[in-house]
Structure formats: C-alpha cells, structure tokens
C-alpha positions as CSV (number, residue, x, y, z in Angstrom):
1,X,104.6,117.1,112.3
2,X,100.6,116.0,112.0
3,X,100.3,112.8,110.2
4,X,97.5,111.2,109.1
5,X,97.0,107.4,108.6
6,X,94.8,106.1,106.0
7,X,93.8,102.0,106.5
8,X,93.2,100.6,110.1
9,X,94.2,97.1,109.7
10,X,97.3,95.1,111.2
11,X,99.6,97.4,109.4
12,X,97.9,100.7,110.0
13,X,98.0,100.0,113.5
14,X,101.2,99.6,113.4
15,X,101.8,102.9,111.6
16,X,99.9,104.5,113.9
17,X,101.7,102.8,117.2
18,X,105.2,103.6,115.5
19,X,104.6,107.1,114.6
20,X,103.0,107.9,117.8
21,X,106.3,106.9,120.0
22,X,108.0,109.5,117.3
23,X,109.1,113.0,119.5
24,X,107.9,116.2,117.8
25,X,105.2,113.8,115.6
26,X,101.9,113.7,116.1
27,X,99.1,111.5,114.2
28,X,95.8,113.5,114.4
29,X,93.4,111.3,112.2
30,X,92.4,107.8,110.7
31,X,90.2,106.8,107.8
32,X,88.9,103.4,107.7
33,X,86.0,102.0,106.1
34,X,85.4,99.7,109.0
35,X,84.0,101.6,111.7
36,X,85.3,99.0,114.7
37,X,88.7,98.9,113.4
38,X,88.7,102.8,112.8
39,X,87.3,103.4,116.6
40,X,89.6,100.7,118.3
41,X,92.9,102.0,116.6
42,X,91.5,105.5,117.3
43,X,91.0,104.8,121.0
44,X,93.9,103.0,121.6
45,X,96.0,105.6,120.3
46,X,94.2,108.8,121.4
47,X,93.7,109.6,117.6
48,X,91.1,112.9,117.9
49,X,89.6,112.7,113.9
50,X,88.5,109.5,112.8
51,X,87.2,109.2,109.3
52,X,85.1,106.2,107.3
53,X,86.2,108.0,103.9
54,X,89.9,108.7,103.1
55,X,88.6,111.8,100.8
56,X,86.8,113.3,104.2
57,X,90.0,113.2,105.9
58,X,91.5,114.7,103.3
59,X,89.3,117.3,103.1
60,X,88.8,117.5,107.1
61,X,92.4,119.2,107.2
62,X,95.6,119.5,106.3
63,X,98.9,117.0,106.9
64,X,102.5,116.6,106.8
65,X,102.5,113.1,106.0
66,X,100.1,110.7,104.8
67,X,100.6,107.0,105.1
68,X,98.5,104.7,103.2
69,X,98.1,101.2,104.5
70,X,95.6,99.7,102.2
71,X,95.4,97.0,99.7
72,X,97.3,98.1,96.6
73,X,93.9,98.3,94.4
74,X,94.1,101.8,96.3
75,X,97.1,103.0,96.9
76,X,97.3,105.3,93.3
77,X,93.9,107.3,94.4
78,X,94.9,107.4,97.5
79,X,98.2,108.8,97.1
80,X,97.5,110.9,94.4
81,X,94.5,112.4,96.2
82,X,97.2,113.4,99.4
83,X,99.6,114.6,97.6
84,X,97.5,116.8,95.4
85,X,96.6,117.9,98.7
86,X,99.9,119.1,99.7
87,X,101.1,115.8,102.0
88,X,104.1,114.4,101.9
89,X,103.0,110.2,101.3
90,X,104.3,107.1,102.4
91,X,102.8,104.4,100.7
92,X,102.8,100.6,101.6
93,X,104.0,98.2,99.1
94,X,103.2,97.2,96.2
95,X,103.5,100.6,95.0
96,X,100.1,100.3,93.1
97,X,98.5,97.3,90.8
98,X,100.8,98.0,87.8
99,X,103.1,100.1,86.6
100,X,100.8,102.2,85.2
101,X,99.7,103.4,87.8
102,X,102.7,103.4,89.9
103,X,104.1,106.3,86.9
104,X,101.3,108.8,87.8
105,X,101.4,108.6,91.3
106,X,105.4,109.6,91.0
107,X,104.7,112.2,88.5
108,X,102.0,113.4,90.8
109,X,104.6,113.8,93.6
110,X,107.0,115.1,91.1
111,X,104.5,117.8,89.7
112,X,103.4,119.1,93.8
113,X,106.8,119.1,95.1
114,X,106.0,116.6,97.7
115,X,107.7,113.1,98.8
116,X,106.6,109.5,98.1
117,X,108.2,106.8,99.9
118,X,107.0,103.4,99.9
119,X,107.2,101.1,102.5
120,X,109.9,98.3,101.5
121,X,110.5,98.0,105.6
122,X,113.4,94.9,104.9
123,X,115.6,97.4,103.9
124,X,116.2,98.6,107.7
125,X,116.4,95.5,109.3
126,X,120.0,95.4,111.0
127,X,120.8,92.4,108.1
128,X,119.6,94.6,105.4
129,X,121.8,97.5,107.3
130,X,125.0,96.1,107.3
131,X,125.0,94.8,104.0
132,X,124.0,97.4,102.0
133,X,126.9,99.2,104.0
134,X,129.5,96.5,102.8
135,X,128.2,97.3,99.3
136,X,129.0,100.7,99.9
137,X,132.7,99.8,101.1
138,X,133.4,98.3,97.7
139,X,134.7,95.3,99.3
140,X,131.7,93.5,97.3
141,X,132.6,94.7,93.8
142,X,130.3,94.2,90.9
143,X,127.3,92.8,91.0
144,X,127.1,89.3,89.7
145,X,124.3,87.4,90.6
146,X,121.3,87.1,93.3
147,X,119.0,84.2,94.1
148,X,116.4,85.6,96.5
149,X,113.3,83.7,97.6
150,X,110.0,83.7,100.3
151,X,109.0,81.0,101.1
152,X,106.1,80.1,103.6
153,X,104.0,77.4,105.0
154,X,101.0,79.7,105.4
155,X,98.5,81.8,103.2
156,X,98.8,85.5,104.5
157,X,95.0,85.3,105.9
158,X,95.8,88.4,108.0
159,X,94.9,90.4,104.3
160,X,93.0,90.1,101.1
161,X,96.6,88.6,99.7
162,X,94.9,86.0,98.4
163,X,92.5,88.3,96.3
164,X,94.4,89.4,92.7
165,X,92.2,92.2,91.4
166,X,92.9,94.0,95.0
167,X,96.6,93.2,96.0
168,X,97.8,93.0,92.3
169,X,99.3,89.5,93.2
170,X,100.1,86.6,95.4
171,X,103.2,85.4,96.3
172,X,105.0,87.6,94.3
173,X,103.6,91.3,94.8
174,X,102.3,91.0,98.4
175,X,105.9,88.6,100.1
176,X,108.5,88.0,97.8
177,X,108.4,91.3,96.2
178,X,110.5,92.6,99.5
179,X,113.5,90.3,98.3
180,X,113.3,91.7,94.9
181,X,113.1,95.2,96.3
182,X,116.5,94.1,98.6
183,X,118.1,92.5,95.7
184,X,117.9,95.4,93.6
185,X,119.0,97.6,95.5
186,X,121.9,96.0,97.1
187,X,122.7,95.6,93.5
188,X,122.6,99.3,92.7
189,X,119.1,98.9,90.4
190,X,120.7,98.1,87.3
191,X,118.5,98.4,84.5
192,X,115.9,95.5,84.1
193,X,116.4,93.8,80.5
194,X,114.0,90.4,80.2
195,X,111.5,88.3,82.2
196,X,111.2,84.7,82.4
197,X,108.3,83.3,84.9
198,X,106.0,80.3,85.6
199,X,103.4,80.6,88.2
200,X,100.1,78.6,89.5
201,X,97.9,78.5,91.9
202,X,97.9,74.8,94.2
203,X,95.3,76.5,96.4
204,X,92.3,74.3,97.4
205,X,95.1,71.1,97.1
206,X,97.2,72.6,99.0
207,X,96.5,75.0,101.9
208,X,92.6,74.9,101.4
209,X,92.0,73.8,104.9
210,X,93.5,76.6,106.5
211,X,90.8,79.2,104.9
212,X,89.0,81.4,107.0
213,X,86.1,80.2,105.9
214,X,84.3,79.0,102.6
215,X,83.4,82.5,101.5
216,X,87.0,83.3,102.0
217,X,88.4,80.6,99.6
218,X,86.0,81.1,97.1
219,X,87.6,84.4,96.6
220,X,91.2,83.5,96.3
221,X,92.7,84.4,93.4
222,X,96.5,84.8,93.4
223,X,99.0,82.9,92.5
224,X,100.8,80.6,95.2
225,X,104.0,79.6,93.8
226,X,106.1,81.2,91.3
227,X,109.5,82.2,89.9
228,X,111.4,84.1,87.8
229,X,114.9,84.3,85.5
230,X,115.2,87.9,85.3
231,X,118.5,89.8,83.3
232,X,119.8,93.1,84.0
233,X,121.9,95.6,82.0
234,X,125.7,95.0,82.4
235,X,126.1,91.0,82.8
236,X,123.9,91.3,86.4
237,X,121.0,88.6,86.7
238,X,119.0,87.0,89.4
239,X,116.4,84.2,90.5
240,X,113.0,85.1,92.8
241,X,111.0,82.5,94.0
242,X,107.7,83.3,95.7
243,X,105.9,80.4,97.7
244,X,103.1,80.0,100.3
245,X,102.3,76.1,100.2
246,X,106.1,75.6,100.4
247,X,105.8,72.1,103.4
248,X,107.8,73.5,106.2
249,X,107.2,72.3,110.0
250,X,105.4,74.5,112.1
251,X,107.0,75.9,114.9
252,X,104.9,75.7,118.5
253,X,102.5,75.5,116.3
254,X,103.1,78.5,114.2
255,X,103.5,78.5,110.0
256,X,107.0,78.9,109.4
257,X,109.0,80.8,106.7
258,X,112.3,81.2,104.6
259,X,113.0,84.4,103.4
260,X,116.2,84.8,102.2
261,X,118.7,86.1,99.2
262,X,122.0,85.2,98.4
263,X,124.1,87.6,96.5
264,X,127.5,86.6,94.2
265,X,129.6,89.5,93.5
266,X,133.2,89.4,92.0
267,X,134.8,89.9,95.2
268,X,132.7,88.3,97.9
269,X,129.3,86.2,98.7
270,X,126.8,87.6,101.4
271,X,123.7,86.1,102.5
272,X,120.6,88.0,104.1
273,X,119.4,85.1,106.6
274,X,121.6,83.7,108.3
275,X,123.5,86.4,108.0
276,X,126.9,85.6,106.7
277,X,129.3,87.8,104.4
278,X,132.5,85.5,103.3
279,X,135.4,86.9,101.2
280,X,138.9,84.7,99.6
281,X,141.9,85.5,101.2
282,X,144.9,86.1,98.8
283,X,145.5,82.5,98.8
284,X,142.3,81.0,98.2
285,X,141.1,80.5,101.6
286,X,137.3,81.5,102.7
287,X,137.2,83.7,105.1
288,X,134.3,85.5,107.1
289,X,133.9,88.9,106.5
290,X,131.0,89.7,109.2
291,X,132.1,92.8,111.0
292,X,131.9,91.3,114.9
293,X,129.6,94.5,115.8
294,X,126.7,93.4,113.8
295,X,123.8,92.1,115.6
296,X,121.6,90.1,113.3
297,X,118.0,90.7,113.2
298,X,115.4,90.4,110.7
299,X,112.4,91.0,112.9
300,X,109.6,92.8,111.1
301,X,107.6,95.5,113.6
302,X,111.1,96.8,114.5
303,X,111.7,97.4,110.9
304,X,108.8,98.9,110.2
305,X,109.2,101.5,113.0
306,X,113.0,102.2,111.4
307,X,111.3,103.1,108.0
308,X,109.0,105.2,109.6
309,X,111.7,107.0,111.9
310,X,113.6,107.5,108.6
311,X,111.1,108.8,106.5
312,X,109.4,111.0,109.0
313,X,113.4,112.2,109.7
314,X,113.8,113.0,105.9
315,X,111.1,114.8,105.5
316,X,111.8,117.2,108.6
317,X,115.0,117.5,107.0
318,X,114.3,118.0,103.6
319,X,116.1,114.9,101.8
320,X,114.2,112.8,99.6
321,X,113.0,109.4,101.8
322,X,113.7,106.3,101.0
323,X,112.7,103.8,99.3
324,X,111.5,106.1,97.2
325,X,108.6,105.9,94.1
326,X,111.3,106.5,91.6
327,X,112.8,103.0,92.7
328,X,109.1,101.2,93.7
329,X,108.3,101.9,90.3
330,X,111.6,100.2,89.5
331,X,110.2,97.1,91.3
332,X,107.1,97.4,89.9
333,X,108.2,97.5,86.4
334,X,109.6,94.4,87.0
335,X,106.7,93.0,89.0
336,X,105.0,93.6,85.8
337,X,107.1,91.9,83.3
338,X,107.0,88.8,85.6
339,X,103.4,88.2,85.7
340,X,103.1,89.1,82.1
341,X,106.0,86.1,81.2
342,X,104.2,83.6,83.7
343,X,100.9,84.4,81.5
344,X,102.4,84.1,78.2
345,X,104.7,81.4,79.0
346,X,107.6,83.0,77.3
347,X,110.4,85.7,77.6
348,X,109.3,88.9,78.2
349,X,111.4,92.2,78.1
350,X,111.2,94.8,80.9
C-alpha cells in the first residue's frame, strides 16, 4: 500500500512513524508548507517525495491512502482534492470547520467510490475497547445518559488550537470533541434533537502567561471553557464540558488533564477513566462488572497507531473504516448546533 501523508507537524509525524512500522505499507511522500518540518520528518523516516504543496503531491503520483493532518480550515480541500484523485482518505478530526463542509467531503467519497475515515483515535484505546464490547453484549441496555468532559490545565500550544477561523474551535472542536465522538457512539448515535451551550473565552486572565509569545496570544481566538445540554431521539441525553484553564496541579511539572465520560444505561454504569463497569445484582447489591482481562490504558500515541492499523487493515480488506465521515459528520452536526446555542444564548435544534 503507498500512502502519502499530508501535514508534518506533531501528528503527521506520528502518522508517518505509525504507518511506517505497518508490514506490506509503505509511505512514499509528504507535503508540508514548512520546508524544515517537511525535510526532518522526510529524513527521519526515509520518505523519497517530499512536497511544499499538497496539490503537487497529488499531482506527483498516485496513492492508496491519504492522511491529512492539518488544521481543520483544510481538511475539506484537502480531502476532497485526494479523493477525487482516487485515494482512499483518513482525515484528522474535526472532520472540517462546519458541517457544511463536512457533507461534501462525504459525498465526495461517496460519489468516487473511495473511503473516508477520520481520526477519532480514543475509540481504540483498550478503555474505549472493552466498553464499546460490553455495549455490544447487551449487558448495558438502553442508553440513558452520558456526562463526558476534557478538562486541562494547559492551552494546546503544540497547534493553532487556540486560533478559531483555522481549527473551527477551542475546547470543544480541537479536545473535548473526542468524548463526544466516544459518547455517541457507545451510545449507538441516536439522532441528535436540541442544543443548549454557554461558552467564553478566560484567556489573557487565565493562562496568558503560558503563551508562546506575544504574537501568539494576540491571535487566540477560541473559546476556553464551555458546555453543553444536548437531547437525543428516544429519551437519550448527555452533558460535554470542554475546559483548558480548568486549575489542576501539575505533575513533575507537566499540565495535567481529566478526560473522562460516565455513561448511565438501564442496566449498568461504566466509566471511561478510571475505568470501572458496575452492574446491581438481583438483590440490589453493586457489583463490578470489569472483565479481570482488561488492561486499562488510555495512552494516546498507542491509539493513534491502532486507528491507523485499523484503517489501513480495512481498506486492504475492503470494509468500510472506521470512524467513518458518515458518523464525523454526525459529530460535527452537533459541534455545530453547540457553538451556534453558546452564540445565541438559547436552545438550538440539531
């Protein structure tokens, strides 16, 4: 399989260091506007065709796969432009910068009989794994309700998070938009009904010190708190809180962070992180429904390198990847009908 990686920044590195270790998978070229971070990743990797323009690569030669790793103010040229171009595409999330967008690149895939998975990574962490796998077993039962929440102590400086018009949001679209993704689908993605949202921004107040520099926080944009009442067809609802000035401690000196959800259904109660799954015994007594073969594990890089595995394994095989656009636009919707609640400062329907 030749693959082609589009971005060079922390996560298309990592792309490019995951597919590489793949057997029978090959990644063959790299676009990147910044020429140091094209030629390191490049030369680190043994990547032969490196490209400052993602349409040169394109039209350089032709690829299984395409994985986009930019900001999300991209990712619907992008993705279009490969997959008119006969690649397969996974995309990194957000899926695009509205839902608008997020509809033509599916039809797009759709129309040239190609894949597009998106890169909603928690989903194969071992958590995530054996969860979704007690769903299956029916020993959850209906969906009730989730409460699912990010929060961190830290501004993502590592991206241009911070920036709106490029990453279609803060603390929602660019962290806690993985706990949505997880919540809906350990809840089957039920069909979205209403919105209701507050958001703001507490950035210089809070967190301004830890800028970069002054450029940087002149440019910040997003929001840096928010949350969400959302309702879903057939009785299901949830909470999602996104944060990044939440105070934790530091650990060793590094920003800490609590991602978590914590799902009600009519037979049991599970947890993400910690990782706990409890059940009532006939008489009323809690008991722990953990299967002692789990092995927790929410560590990101290794989850990454699962969704990759899986996707690239799809595709070889024929079956449609997952996450897939059909359920990132899902998300997205959703995304959508948050922010437009927190502006208006009133219900909103999906």
């Amino acid at each position: 399989m030749r693959v082609a990686v589009i971005g060079c920044g922390f996560q298309g590195r990592l792309h490019v260091e995951c597919l590489s270790r793949l057997p029978g998978v090959s990644v063959v070229a790299v676009a990147d506007t910044d020429a140091q971070r094209r030629v390191a990743v490049a030369d680190d990797f043994g990547v032969p065709q490196r490209y400052a323009s993602f349409r040169d690569l394109l039209a350089g030669d032709t690829y299984d796969l395409v994985t986009v790793c930019t900001m999300a103010v991209h990712h619907a040229e992008m993705t279009v432009a490969a997959l008119e171009a006969g690649s397969h595409v996974l995309c990194e999330k957000p899926l695009a910068m509205n839902a608008a967008e997020g509809q033509r690149m599916v039809d797009t895939a759709r129309r040239c009989n190609r894949y597009l998975a998106v890169g909603y990574n928690m989903r194969y962490t071992p958590n995530a794994l054996a969860l979704a796998g007690f769903v299956q077993s029916g020993q959850f039962g209906r969906p009730v309700h989730t409460r699912a929440w990010a929060r961190a102590s830290q501004v993502p400086w590592w991206g241009e998070h911070y920036r709106s018009e490029v990453s279609g949001g803060g603390a929602l679209a660019s962290t806690a938009v993985h706990f949505l993704d997880l919540a809906l689908n350990f809840a089957g993605f039920p069909r979205p009904l209403t919105a209701s949202a507050s958001m703001t921004r507490l950035f210089p107040a809070k967190r301004g010190g830890t800028a970069p520099d002054a450029t940087v926080a002149a440019r910040f944009t997003a929001e840096d708190l928010i949350t969400a009442h959302l309702r879903f067809d057939g009785g299901f609802w949830m909470t999602l809180e996104g944060s990044w000035i939440d105070n934790r401690p530091s650990v060793n000196g590094v920003a800490s962070w609590d991602y978590s959800l914590d799902a009600i259904g009519e037979k049991a109660q599970f947890q993400f992180d910690p990782l706990t799954i409890r059940g009532e015994a006939q008489g009323g007594e809690i008991v722990d429904l953990l299967p002692d073969s789990v092995r927790p594990d929410v560590a990101f890089p290794p989850s990454v390198a699962a969704l990759i595995a899986d996707v690239v394994d799809a595709i070889q095989a024929g079956r449609k990847p997952l996450p897939s656009g059909e359920q990132a636009l899902e998300v997205q919707r959703v995304v959508d009908a948050i922010y437009r609640s927190a502006e208006l400062g009133r219900e909103t329907e999906v």
